[in-house]
C-alpha positions in Angstrom: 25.7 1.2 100.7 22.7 -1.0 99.4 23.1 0.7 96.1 26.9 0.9 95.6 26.8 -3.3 96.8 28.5 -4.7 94.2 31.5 -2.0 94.5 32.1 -3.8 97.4 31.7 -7.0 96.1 34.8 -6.9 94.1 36.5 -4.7 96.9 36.4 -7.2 99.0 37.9 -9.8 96.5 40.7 -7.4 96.3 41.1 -7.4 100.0 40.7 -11.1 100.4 43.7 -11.3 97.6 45.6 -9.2 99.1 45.5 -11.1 102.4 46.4 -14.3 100.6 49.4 -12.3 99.7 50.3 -11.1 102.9 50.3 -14.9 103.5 52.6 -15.9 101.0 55.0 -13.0 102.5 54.9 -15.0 105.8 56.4 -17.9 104.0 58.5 -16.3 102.0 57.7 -16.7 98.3 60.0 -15.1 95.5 59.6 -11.7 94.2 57.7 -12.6 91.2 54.8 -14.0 93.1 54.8 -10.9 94.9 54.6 -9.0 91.8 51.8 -11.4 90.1 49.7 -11.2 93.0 49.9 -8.0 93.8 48.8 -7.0 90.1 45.6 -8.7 90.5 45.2 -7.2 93.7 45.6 -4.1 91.9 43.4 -4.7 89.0 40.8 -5.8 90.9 41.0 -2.6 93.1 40.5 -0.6 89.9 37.6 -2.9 89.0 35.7 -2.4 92.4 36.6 1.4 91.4 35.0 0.9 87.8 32.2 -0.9 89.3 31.3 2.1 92.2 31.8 4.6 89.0 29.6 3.0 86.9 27.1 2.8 89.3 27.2 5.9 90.7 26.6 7.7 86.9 23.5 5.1 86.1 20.5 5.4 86.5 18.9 6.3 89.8 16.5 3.3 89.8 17.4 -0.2 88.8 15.5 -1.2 85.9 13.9 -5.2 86.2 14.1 -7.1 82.5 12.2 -10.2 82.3 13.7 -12.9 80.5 11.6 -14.4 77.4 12.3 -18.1 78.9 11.2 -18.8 81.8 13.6 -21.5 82.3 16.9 -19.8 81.2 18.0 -18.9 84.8 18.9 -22.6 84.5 21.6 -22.1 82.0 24.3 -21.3 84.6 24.3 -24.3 87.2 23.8 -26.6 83.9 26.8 -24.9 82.3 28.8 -25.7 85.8 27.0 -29.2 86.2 28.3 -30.6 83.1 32.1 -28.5 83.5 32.1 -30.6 86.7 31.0 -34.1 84.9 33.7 -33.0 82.5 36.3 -32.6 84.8 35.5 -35.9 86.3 37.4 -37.3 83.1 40.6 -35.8 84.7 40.3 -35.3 88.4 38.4 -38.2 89.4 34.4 -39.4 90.1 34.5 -37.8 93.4 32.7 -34.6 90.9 30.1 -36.3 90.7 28.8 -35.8 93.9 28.5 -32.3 93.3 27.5 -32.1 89.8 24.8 -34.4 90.0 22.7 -32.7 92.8 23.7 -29.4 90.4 22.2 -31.1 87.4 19.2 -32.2 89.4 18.5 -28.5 90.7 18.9 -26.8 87.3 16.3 -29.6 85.9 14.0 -28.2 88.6 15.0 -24.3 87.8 13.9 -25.7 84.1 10.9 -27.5 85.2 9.4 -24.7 87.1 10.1 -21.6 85.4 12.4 -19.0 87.1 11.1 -16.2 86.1 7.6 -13.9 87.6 4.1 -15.8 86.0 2.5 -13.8 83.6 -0.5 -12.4 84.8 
């Protein structure tokens, strides 16, 4: 199971979707949520099914890459930090209060170096 991890990943999306759509039958929605929902169930069944394929036809041993920069793993929670200070234009200030300790830890992630020291 350790290998085949993020099969189940995504399979467990699917199953958390499809429990939010068991919900919405409890309530009662129309027939076209039904339909919606249950397509994204669906594709992200075939997608946990993709995912287990794909990784049960590669390679037997997961190969490391290093990343020329050592500070690019802090691309992601800077991309998110300043999505959230953006949406603080619409939604409110309140953001701030998680975008700013975001911003702060990708300036350390950029500070430090992500990535294993050369030897």
């Amino acid at each position: 199971m350790k290998r085949h991890l993020s099969a189940a990943v995504v399979a467990g999306w699917g199953l958390l979707n499809g429990l939010l759509l068991a919900v919405l039958a409890v309530y009662g929605e129309s027939a076209l949520v039904y339909w919606l929902w249950g397509s994204v169930v669906l594709i992200l069944q075939l997608a946990a099914l993709t995912v287990l394929l794909s990784s049960r036809l590669g390679p037997d041993q997961h190969v490391r890459y290093r990343v020329p920069n050592r500070g690019a793993g802090a691309v992601l929670p800077t991309a998110i930090g300043l999505l959230l200070v953006a949406l603080c234009f619409v939604y409110g200030r309140w953001l701030l209060v998680v975008a700013v300790p975001l911003l702060a830890v990708a300036a350390v992630m950029l500070a430090r170096g992500t990535t294993a020291r050369e030897r």
